[in-house]
Structure formats: structure tokens, C-alpha cells
N, C-alpha and C positions, 0 to 999 in steps of 0.2 A: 535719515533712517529712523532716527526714536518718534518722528512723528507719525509714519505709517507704520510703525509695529504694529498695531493691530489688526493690520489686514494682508498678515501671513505665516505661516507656522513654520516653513523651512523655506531657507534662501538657496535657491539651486543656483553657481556659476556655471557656466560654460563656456564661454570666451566671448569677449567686447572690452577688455580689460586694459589695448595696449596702453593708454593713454593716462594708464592711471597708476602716479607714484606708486612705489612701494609704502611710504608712507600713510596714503591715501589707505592704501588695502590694510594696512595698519587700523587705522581708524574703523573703518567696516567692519573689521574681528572685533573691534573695543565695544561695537555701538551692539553689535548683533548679542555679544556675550551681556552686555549691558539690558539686554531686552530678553534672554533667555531665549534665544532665536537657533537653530541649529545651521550650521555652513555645511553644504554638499559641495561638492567641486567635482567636475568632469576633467579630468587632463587629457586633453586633445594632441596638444602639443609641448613637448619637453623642449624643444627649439622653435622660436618663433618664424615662420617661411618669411615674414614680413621685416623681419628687422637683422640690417647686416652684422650689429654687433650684440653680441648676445647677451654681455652683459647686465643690459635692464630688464630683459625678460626673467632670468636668472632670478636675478632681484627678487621679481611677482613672484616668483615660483617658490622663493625663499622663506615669503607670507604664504599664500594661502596653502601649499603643502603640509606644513607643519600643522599650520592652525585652523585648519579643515576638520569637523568632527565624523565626514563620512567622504573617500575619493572613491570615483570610476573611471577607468581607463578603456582603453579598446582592446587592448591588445595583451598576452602573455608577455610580451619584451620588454613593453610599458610600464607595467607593472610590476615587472623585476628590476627596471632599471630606477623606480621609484622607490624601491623598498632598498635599492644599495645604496641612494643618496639623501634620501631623507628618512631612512629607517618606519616607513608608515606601508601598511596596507591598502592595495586599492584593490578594489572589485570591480573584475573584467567583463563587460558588458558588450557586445556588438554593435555597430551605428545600426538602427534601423535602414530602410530604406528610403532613398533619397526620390524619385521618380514616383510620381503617383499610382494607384493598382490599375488604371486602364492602360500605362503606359509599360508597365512592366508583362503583361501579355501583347504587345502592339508587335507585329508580325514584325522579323528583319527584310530590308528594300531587298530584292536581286538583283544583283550589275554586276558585268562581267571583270572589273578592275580590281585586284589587291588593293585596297586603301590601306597607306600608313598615315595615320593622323599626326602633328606634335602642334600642341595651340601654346604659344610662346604668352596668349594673354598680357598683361601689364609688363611680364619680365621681371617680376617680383627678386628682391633679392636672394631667394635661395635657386632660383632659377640659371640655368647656365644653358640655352639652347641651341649656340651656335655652334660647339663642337659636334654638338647631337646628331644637327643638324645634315654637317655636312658628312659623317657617318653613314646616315641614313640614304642621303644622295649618290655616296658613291655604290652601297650595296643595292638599292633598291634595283638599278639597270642590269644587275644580273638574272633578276627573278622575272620571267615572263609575265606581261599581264600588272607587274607592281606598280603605284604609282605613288611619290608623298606629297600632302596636302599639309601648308605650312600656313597656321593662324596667327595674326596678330592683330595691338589695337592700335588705332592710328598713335596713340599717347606716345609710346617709343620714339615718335620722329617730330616732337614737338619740342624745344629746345625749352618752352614755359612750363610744360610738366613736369611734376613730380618722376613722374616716371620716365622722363626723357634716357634715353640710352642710344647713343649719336653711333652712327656707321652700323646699327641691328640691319635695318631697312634694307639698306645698300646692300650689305650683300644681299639677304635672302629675296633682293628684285634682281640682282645680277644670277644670283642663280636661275630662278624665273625665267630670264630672257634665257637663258641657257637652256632651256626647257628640262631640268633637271627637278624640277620643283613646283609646283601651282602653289603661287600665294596670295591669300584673302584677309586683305586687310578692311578691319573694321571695327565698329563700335562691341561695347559687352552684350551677348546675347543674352535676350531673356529666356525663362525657365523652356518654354516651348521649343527656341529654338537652337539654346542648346543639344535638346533629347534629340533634335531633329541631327544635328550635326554631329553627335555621337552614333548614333544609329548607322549613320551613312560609312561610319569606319569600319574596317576590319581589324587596326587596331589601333592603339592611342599609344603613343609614347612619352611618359613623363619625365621633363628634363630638370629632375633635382638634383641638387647636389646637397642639400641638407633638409632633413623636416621628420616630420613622427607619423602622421596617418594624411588619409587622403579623401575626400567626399568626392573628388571625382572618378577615385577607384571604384568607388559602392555606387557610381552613376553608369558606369561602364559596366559591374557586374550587374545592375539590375536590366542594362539593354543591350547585354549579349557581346559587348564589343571587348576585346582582347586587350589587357594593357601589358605594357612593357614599365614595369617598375625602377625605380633605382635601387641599389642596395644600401643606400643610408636609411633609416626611420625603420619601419615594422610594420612593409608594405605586406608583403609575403602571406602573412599572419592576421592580416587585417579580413583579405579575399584575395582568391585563387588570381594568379598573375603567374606573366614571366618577369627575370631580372637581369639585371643588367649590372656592370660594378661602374658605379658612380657616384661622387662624394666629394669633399672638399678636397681633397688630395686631388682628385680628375677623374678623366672620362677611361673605362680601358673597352677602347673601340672592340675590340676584339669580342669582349663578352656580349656587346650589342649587336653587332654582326651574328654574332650567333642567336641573339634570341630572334630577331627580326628573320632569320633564316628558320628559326624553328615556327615561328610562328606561321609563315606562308606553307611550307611544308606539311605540316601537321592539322595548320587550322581549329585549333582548339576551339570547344564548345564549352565557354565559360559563363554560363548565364541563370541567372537566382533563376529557384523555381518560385513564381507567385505565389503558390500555397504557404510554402516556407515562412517565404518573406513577412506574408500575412503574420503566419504562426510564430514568428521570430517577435514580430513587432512585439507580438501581446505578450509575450515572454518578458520582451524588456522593459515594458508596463507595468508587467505586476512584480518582475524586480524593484522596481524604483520605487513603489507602491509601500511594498516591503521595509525597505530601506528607511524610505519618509517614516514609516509607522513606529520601525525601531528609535526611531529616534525622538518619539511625540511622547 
């Protein structure tokens, strides 16, 4: 750090940090204060999605909160739940948008299927998708036309991976044969065919059970496609969603049934307008603009 001081005037964090002691982040407040460097922090996440026990995140949180000389959050919950535990102020800022501007006007496909999406991805630990799952299985055959499309990556059924989670596969290919289900297993998609696979849903179901905000909420709100939220984190508040009650405690089927019902029935039209989005960006530009300035 004290050797490239000179070639920056405010240290913006954002998140890349798992890996790095408390102590470490220690040191980085020492070096920065030491160099007359000012510390921005975005709080993304109050709970880490990535890590089963919280308490090393906690830890991080423990530095750079306090010793932050400017935070921004997403969110009004965020924000209040910051200011009950570390007694500090953050300023609530909106994510911009994730999807690029040609992709955020890019027409929605027509097909005559309900698509419920749920992409189980890696299985990350705040992830719980097999109760969701089979939730979604059994109400989906009531709704005319509905059908759910179940993502994963092959890593789940690797016994060498990090990410191994033994008996996921199994079922959600037993339901498959059961034709209750279409499952596509595969590698991470990249940015293109993501949009592509988002697009195609009518709605996305996120299966958390603990986290703070979401970038695949604000990929969904920028391509039209409906998510069904959990009710842990400060989804809601983030961008327009439905919810679902689900959290460490559990799943309560019931509320999910209902949103998945509301959501065929109603079909909500939940999608940024591009101009906004545009004009949102540059809003939270010349915030940040701001921000840096007060502090120079």
C-alpha cells in the first residue's frame, strides 16, 4: 500500500475481501490512515451468501465499518441495520444496472409456456433449493401451460469439488424422469448467456435462506423477468419483487405457493424503464462524485 500511494486519492472497497484476516483489514486502515488516504466502503452484504459460519465475516465487518471514513448501502434496511450495530451512517445508493443498454430494450421472446426458473448454480451455502424445489413441482401442475426449469452446475455432483453436495443431482434427475421438472445441467454461463436464460423466464425463484441484496434481482429487473424473492435480506427494497417466507428457520411452502400463484395469475410487468436506468446511473455517479470530493 505506502508504495503506490501516490497513484490514488480515495480507496473505494466493495467486496473481494473473503480471504482476508481481520487483521489484514487492520493493517490496510493503518497503512491508508498512514498515507492520508480516505476508506469508502460499499456494504453489499451484512451476511456473507458464501460462508456457512458467519462468524469471520462478522470479524471483516467489525474493521471496515467502524473504520470506514464514508459507507453506502443499497438499501433503507441496510442501512438501519447498520446504524443499530455499528452506530455509523451509510448512504443509500441504488445498484446501477447490471445488463448492458442494448440489452435492457432487447424485446421479451414469445412462447406459449409459463416458465418458472430456480438456477441452484454452485449451491452456495446460503442456498437451500431442494425444499423450493419440490414446492414448486408440486404447484406448478396445477396451473395450465406452467412449466419449471431446474439449473445446475455439474460441480454439485463432483465428490472433488469444493462445491460437491452429494444426493442434489439425484433427486432433481429423479424428478426429471418424472417429468415434473426439466433439468439443465451445466457449466457457468457467461454474461451473454445468462441474459439469454433470464429472458426466457417468466419468473425466477431465488432459493435463500440467508443474504442482504441481490445482482441477479437487478438482472431480472432490467430483463423484465419476475422474481420471487425470499424474505430474509432487503430483497423487496432493493427492486420490485414478489416474496416468499424463507430463512434459516425454513421454507413456509405456503407463502411460496402463493407467490408462484400470484405470479401466473397476475403476470406482473416488472421491468426498468431504460431511460431511468440511464438516468439512475448518472445520479449514482455524480453521487459518488460527491462523496469522493467531500472527502479530498
Amino acid at each position: 500500500m505506502d508504495e503506490h500511494a501516490g497513484s490514488f486519492d480515495v480507496f473505494h472497497l466493495h467486496f473481494g475481501f473473503d480471504a482476508q484476516t481481520p487483521e489484514a483489514l487492520k493493517e490496510l486502515l493503518a497503512a491508508l490512515r498512514r498515507n492520508g488516504k480516505p476508506l469508502v466502503y460499499t456494504v453489499y452484504d451484512l451476511i456473507n451468501p458464501h460462508h456457512v459460519d458467519e462468524g469471520e465475516h462478522q470479524a471483516q465487518l467489525d474493521v471496515l465499518i467502524p473504520g470506514a471514513d464514508r459507507l453506502i448501502t443499497l438499501t433503507p434496511g441496510a442501512a438501519q441495520e447498520i446504524a443499530a450495530r455499528w452506530g455509523r451512517t451509510a448512504t443509500v445508493l441504488p445498484h446501477p444496472h447490471v445488463v448492458e443498454p442494448d440489452g435492457l430494450v432487447r424485446p421479451r421472446p414469445r412462447h406459449d409456456a409459463f416458465t418458472v426458473g430456480l438456477h441452484a448454480k454452485s449451491i452456495r451455502p446460503n442456498m437451500d433449493p431442494l425444499p423450493v424445489v419440490r414446492v414448486l413441482a408440486d404447484v406448478l401442475p396445477e396451473l395450465p401451460g406452467a412449466m419449471l426449469r431446474v439449473d445446475c452446475h455439474p460441480d454439485v455432483d463432483d465428490p472433488a469439488s469444493h462445491w460437491y453436495a452429494p444426493g442434489v443431482l439425484d433427486e432433481l434427475r429423479g424428478l426429471s424422469r418424472e417429468g415434473r421438472l426439466e433439468l439443465s445441467v451445466h457449466d457457468y454461463f457467461d454474461d451473454d448467456a445468462l441474459w439469454d436464460y433470464l429472458i426466457g423466464l417468466d419468473v425466477s425463484v431465488l432459493p435463500y435462506r440467508f443474504g442482504t441484496h441481490s445482482g441477479w434481482l437487478e438482472a431480472c429487473y432490467d430483463l423484465g423477468t419476475t422474481v420471487l424473492a425470499p424474505s430474509c435480506g432487503f430483497y423487496p427494497q432493493q427492486r420490485p419483487c414478489l416474496t416468499y417466507g424463507h430463512d434459516r428457520q425454513g421454507l413456509d411452502a405456503e407463502s411460496l405457493r402463493d407467490a408462484v400463484r400470484t405470479a401466473y395469475e397476475e403476470r406482473p410487468v416488472r421491468r426498468a424503464d431504460p431511460v431511468e436506468r440511464g438516468a439512475e446511473r448518472f445520479r449514482i455517479a455524480r453521487a459518488h462524485e460527491a462523496l469522493y470530493a467531500g472527502l479530498l
